[in-house]
DRENPA-790770 format. One line per 4 residues: for each residue x, y, z of C-alpha. Coordinates in nm, 3 decimals, padded with zeros to 5 digits. Example, Ala and Ser with C-alpha at 12.3 -4.5 7.8 and 13.67 -1.06 7.14 Angstrom:
BEGIN
01.230/-00.450/00.780; 01.367/-00.106/00.714 $
//
This chain:
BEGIN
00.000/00.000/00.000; 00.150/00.344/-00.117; 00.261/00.585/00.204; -00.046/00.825/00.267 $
00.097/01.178/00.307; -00.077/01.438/00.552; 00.054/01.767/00.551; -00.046/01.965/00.928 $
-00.030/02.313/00.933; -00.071/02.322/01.340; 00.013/02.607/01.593; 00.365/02.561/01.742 $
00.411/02.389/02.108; 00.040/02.303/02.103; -00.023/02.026/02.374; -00.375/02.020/02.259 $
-00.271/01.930/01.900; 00.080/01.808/01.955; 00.062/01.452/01.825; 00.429/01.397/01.774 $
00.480/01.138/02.100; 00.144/00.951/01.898; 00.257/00.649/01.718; 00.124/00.674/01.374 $
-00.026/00.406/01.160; 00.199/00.233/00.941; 00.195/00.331/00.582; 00.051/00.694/00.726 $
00.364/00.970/00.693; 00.263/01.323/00.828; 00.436/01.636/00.817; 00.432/01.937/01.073 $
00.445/02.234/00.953; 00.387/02.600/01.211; 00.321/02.889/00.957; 00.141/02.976/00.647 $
00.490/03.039/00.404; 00.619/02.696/00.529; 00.277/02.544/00.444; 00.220/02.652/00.120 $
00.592/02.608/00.009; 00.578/02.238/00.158; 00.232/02.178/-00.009; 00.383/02.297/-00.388 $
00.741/02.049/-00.349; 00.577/01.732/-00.261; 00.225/01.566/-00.321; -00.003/01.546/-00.023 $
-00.315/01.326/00.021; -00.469/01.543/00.276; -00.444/01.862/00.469; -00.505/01.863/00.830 $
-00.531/02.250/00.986; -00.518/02.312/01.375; -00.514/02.601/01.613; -00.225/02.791/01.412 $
-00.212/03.082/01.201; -00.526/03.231/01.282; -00.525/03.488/01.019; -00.580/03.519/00.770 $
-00.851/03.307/00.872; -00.993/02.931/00.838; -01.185/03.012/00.492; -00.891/03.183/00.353 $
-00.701/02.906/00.463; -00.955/02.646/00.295; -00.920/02.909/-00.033; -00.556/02.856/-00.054 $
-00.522/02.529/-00.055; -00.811/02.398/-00.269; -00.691/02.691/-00.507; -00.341/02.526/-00.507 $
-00.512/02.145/-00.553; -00.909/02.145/-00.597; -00.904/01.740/-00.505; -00.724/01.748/-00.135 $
-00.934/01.705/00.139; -00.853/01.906/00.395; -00.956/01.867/00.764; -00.978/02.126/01.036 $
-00.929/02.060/01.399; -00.966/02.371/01.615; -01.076/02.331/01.990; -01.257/02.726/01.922 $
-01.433/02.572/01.662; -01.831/02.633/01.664; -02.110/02.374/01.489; -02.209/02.671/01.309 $
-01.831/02.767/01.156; -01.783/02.402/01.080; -02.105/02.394/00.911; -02.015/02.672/00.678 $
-01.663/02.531/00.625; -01.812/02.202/00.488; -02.024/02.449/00.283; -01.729/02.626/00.154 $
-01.514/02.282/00.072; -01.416/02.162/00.381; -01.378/01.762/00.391; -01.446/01.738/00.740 $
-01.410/01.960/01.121; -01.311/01.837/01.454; -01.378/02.028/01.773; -01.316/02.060/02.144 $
-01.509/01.684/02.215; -01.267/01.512/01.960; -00.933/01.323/02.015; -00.644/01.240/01.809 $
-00.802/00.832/01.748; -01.091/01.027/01.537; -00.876/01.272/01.370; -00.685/00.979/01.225 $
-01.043/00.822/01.148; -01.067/01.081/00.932; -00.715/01.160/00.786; -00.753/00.786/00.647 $
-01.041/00.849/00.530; -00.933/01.211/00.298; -00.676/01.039/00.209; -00.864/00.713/00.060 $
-01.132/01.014/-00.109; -00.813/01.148/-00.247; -00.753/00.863/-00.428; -01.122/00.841/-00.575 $
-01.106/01.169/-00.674; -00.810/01.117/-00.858; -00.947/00.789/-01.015; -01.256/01.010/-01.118 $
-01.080/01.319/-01.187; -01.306/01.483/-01.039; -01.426/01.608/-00.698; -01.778/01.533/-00.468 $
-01.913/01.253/-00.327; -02.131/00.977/-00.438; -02.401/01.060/-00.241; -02.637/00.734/-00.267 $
-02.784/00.820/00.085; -03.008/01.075/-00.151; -03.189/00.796/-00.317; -03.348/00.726/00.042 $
-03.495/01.083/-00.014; -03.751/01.052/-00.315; -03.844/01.389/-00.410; -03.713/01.680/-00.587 $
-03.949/01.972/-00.420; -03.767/02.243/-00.267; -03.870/02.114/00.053; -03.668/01.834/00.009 $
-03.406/01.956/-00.156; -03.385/02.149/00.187; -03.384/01.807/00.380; -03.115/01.698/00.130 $
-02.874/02.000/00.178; -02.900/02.001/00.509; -02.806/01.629/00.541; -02.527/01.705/00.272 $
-02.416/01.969/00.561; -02.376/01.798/00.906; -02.332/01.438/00.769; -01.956/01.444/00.804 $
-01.993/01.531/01.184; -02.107/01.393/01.518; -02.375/01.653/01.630; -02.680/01.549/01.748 $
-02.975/01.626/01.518; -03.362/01.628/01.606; -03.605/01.499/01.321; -03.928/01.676/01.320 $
-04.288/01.638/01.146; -04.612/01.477/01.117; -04.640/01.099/01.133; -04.554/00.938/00.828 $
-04.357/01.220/00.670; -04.028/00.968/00.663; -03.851/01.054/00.943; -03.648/00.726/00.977 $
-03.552/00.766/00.622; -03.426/01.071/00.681; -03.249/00.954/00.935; -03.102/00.674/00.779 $
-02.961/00.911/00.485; -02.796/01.069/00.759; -02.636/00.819/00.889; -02.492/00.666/00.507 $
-02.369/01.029/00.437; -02.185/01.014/00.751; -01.826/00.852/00.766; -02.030/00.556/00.981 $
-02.186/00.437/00.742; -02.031/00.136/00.707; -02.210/00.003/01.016; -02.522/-00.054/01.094 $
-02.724/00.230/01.257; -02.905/00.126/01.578; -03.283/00.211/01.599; -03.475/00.226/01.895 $
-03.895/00.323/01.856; -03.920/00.461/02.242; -04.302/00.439/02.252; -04.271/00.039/02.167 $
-04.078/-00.049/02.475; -04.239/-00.045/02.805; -04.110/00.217/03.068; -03.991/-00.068/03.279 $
-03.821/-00.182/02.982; -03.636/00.098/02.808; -03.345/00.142/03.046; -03.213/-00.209/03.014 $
-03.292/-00.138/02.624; -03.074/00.155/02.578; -02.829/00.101/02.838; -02.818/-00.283/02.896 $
-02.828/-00.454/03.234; -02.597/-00.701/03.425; -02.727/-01.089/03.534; -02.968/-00.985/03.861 $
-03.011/-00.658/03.798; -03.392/-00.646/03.852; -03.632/-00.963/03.797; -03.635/-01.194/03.490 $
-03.261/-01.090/03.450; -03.084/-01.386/03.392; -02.807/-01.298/03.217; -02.599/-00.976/03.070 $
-02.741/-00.764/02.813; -02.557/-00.518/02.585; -02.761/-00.226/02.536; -02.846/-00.017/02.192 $
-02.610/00.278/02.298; -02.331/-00.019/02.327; -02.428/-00.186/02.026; -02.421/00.166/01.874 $
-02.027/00.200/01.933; -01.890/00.390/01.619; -02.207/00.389/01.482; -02.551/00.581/01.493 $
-02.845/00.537/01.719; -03.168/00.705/01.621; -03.432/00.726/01.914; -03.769/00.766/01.728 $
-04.062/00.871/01.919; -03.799/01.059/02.185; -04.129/01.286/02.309; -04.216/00.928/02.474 $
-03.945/00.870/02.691; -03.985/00.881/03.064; -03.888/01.209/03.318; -03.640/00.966/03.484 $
-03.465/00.798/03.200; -03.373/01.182/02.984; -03.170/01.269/03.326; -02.977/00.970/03.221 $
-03.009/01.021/02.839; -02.869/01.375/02.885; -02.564/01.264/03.068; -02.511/01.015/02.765 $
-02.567/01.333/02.517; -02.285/01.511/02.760; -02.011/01.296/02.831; -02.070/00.978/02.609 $
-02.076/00.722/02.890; -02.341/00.552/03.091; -02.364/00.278/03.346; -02.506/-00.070/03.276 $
-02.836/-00.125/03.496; -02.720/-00.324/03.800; -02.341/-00.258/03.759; -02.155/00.052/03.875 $
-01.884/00.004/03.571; -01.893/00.313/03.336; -01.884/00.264/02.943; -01.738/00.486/02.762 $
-01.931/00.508/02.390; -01.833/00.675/02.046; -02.164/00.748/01.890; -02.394/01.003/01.765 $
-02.757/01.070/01.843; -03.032/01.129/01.579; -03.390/01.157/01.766; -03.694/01.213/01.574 $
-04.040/01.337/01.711; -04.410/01.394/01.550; -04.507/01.650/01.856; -04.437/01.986/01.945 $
-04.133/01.903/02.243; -04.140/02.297/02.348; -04.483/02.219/02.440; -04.373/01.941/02.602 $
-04.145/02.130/02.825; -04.384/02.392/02.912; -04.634/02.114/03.041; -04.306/01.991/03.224 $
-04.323/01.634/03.089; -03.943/01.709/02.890; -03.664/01.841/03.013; -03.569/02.163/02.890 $
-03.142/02.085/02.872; -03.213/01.765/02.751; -03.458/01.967/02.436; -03.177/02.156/02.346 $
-02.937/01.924/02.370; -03.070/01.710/02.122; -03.194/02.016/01.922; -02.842/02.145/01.747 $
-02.918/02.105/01.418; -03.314/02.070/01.343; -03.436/01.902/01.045; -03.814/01.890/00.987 $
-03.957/01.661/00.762; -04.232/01.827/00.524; -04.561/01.674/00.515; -04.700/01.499/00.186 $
-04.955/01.815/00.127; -04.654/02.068/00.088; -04.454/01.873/-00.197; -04.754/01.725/-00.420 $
-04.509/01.743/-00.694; -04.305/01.471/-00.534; -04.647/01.267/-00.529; -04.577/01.101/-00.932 $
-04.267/00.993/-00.824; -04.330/00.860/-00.505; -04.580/00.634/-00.692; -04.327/00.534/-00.893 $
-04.122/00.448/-00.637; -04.349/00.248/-00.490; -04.524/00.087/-00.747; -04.106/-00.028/-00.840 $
-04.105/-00.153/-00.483; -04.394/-00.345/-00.435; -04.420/-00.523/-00.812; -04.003/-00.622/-00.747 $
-04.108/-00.802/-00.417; -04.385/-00.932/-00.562; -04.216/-01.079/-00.846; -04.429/-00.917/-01.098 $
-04.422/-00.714/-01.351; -04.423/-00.328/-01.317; -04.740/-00.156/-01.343; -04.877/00.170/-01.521 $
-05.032/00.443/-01.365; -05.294/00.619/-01.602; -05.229/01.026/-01.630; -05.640/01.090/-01.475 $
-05.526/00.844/-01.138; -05.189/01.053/-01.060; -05.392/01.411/-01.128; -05.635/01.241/-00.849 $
-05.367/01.124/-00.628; -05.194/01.499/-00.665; -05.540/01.618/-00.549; -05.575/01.425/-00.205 $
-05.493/01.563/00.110; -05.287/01.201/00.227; -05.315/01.322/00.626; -05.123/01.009/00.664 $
-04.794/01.144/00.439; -04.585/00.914/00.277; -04.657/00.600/00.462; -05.030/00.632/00.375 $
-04.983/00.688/-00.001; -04.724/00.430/00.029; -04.966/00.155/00.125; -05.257/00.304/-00.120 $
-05.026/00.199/-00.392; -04.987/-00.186/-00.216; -05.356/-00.208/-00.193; -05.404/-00.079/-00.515 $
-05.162/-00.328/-00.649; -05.319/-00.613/-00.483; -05.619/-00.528/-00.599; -05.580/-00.443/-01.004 $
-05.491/-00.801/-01.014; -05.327/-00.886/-01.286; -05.387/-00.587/-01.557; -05.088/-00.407/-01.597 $
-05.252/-00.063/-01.516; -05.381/00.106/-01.210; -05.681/00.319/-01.231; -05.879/00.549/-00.966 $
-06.075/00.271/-00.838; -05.779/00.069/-00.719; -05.688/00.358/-00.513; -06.082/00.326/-00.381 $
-06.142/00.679/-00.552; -06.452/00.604/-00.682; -06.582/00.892/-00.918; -06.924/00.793/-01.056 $
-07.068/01.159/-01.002; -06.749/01.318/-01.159; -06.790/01.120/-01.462; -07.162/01.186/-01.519 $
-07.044/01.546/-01.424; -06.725/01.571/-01.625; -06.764/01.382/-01.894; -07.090/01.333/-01.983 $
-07.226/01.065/-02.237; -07.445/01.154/-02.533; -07.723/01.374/-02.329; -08.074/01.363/-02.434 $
-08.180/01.661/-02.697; -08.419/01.838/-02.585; -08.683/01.986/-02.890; -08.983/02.075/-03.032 $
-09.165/01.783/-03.051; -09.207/01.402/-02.940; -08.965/01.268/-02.760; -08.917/00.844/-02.678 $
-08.845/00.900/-02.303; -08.732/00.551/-02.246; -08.496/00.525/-02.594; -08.327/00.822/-02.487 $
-08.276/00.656/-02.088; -08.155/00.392/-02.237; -07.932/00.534/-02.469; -07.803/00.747/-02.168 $
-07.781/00.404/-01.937; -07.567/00.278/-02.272; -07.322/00.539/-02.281; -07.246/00.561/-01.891 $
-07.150/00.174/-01.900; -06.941/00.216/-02.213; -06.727/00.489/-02.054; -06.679/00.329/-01.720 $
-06.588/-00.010/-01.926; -06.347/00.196/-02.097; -06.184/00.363/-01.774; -06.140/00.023/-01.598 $
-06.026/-00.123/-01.913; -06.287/-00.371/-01.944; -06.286/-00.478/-01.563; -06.671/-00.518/-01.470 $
-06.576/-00.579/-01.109; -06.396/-00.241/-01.118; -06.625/-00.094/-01.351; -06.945/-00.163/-01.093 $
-06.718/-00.020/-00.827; -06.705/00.290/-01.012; -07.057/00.356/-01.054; -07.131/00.229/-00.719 $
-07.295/-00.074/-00.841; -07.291/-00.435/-00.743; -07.122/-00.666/-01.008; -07.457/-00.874/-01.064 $
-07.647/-00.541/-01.110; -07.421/-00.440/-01.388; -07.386/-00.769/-01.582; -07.776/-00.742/-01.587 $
-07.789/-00.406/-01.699; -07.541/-00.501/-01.960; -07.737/-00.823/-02.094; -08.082/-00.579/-02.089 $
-07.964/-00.296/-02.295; -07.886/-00.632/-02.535; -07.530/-00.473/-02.726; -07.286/-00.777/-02.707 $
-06.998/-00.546/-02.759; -07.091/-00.450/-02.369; -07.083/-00.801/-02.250; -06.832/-00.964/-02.472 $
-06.546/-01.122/-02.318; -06.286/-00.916/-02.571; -06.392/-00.595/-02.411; -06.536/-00.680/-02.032 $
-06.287/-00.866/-01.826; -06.477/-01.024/-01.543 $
//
């Protein structure tokens, strides 16, 4: 494996930074280097895989900094690690170019978690020849609204970093998916993230859930348990449902949130965990604290960077792909073959108010699926969207003329009856089943009415699929 070169532009006889009685990785050379003309002369005589800046030369600046050396090579990834450095500044640092940040709560172990990994992007970039990252965490985000393009930027923003982040918005809206992007754009994504629904485990429970519990801790405990946060080592945990979690056990989530450690129930050793926190809620949590059933430190604590979640009603141009998406989803596990949607049933889905979000539409499409049987097209009355008075309404069939003179009542009813059956024939593509659904007639009723108004082309088998 080819020697990884790190070039550190780091403040001279820093003990905070000073890594130089570290023992480095093998196959990992870095350089020190304590001012800005040393840097830049060092950076232009040798290649460097990544560029690692500390608490030194503080002017003119960390973006000017990030300017210079991106201007001198566009593909290095270069790192900050500043103990004065806010969420905020690393935030806009990212923004501006930045590979990654480290602040006050990080050590040198995750520094050189993430000098191997600029210096493996280094090499992609150069295999690409060009810069950016993959980003398949964004196919978890179907949609291309600005409201999601806002969820997807701000993922794109604190993904690299540890910071806590609190999900927000109505149920159904895809707030596990959102989390789960975050957690594949972070650089933990190669484990699993850890998810916990608080509101599913029983308050007795949900200590010994999250935290784990030794043999004889309380009843029933027969043996040692690793808990989530444990499991969640290096990883991500995402507490769903955090609005549920009892008084007693946030005193002991916020001490997790502040020190990363926590005591097994029953046992008085303290483990110490690497992991970041993603909680999600569908209720106001202000309003939780001001009816004193949620802590206040423990709100903000989880609250540094908020992401809400925008319900189905505010994006109804994401609706045609989300059927899409779904209808791809459901037809692959089903082992059939993909369906059609006609243009009339996605202008009605775009019309409904889905209360339910995502998750709702989502399992209209599975019913409607299971229910269109084996044509390969869905129409309104899969999606139980039965229109009978919109299509007498809209688009009438050949209407009585009135005039001057005798009329044959009953020819022109039937007629009318005639035309009503043809179109909703038509619409369902020949299914009676669906087609009596749509007029809000039984299937019996409507073969009748078929085999009375005596025209086989209504009845025959080419045209009327029972």
């Amino acid at each position: 494996m080819p020697l990884q070169r790190v070039l550190w532009l780091v403040e001279n006889n820093d003990p905070w930074t000073d890594a130089s009685h570290e023992s480095f990785p093998p196959g990992l050379g870095i350089a020190q280097v304590t001012d800005l003309t040393e840097a830049t002369a060092a950076f232009r005589s040798a290649r460097a895989d990544c560029m690692l800046i500390s608490n030194g030369a503080p002017e003119p600046g960390r973006e000017a900094l990030l300017d210079l050396f991106l201007g001198l090579d566009p593909q290095i990834p270069v790192i900050f690690w500043d103990r004065d450095l806010s969420t905020r500044q690393a935030i806009d640092l990212v923004r501006e170019g930045a590979f990654t940040c480290h602040g006050p709560r990080d050590h040198w172990p995750e520094v050189l978690e993430s000098i191997s990994q600029a210096c493996q992007e280094k090499q992609r970039r150069q295999q690409t020849g060009r810069g950016g990252e993959s980003e398949d965490w964004r196919r978890k985000l179907v949609g291309e609204s600005p409201a999601m393009e806002d969820v997807a930027n701000t993922i794109r923003l604190v993904g690299p970093f540890r910071c806590t982040v609190l999900i927000t918005g109505e149920t159904g809206t895809g707030k596990e998916m959102a989390a789960r992007a975050l957690h594949d754009a972070s650089p933990r994504a190669a484990l699993p993230m850890v998810a916990v629904n608080c509101s599913a485990v029983p308050e007795s429970l949900l200590e010994a859930e999250l935290f784990g519990h030794v043999k004889g801790a309380f009843t029933g405990a027969t043996g040692h348990r690793v808990g989530r946060f444990e499991q969640a080592h290096k990883s991500t945990i995402f507490l769903d449902e955090i609005s549920d979690m009892p008084l007693e056990l946030q005193a002991k989530l916020l001490r997790v949130l502040q020190e990363r450690e926590f005591q097994r129930l029953g046992s008085s050793e303290t483990i110490h965990v690497d992991v970041r926190v993603i909680a999600a809620t569908n209720v106001n949590l202000l309003d939780k604290v001001r009816q004193g059933k949620f802590r206040e430190d423990l709100y903000y604590r989880l609250n540094v960077v908020p992401l809400e979640m925008p319900p189905l009603r505010k994006r109804p141009d994401d609706i045609p792909l989300l059927v899409e998406h779904f209808i791809s989803k459901f037809c692959r596990s089903e082992e059939i073959p993909q369906k059609k949607v006609t243009p009339r049933t996605i202008e009605r889905l775009c019309s409904m108010p889905w209360p339910g979000n995502v998750r709702q539409l989502e399992n209209a499409i599975e019913k409607a699926i299971a229910l269109s049987g084996y044509r390969d097209t869905l129409y309104p009355v899969d999606f139980g969207l039965a229109e009978s008075h919109r299509l007498l309404a809209s688009e009438p069939a050949t209407a009585p003329v009135l005039f001057t003179g005798r009329v044959d009542f009953a020819a022109a009813v039937s007629q009318f009856e005639k035309s009503i059956l043809q179109q909703a024939l038509v619409k369902t593509g020949g299914n009676k089943t669906a087609a009596a659904e749509l007029l809000g007639l039984k299937r019996t009723t409507l073969i009748m009415k078929l085999r009375g108004l005596g025209d086989p082309s209504l009845a025959s088998p080419s045209q009327a699929v029972s």
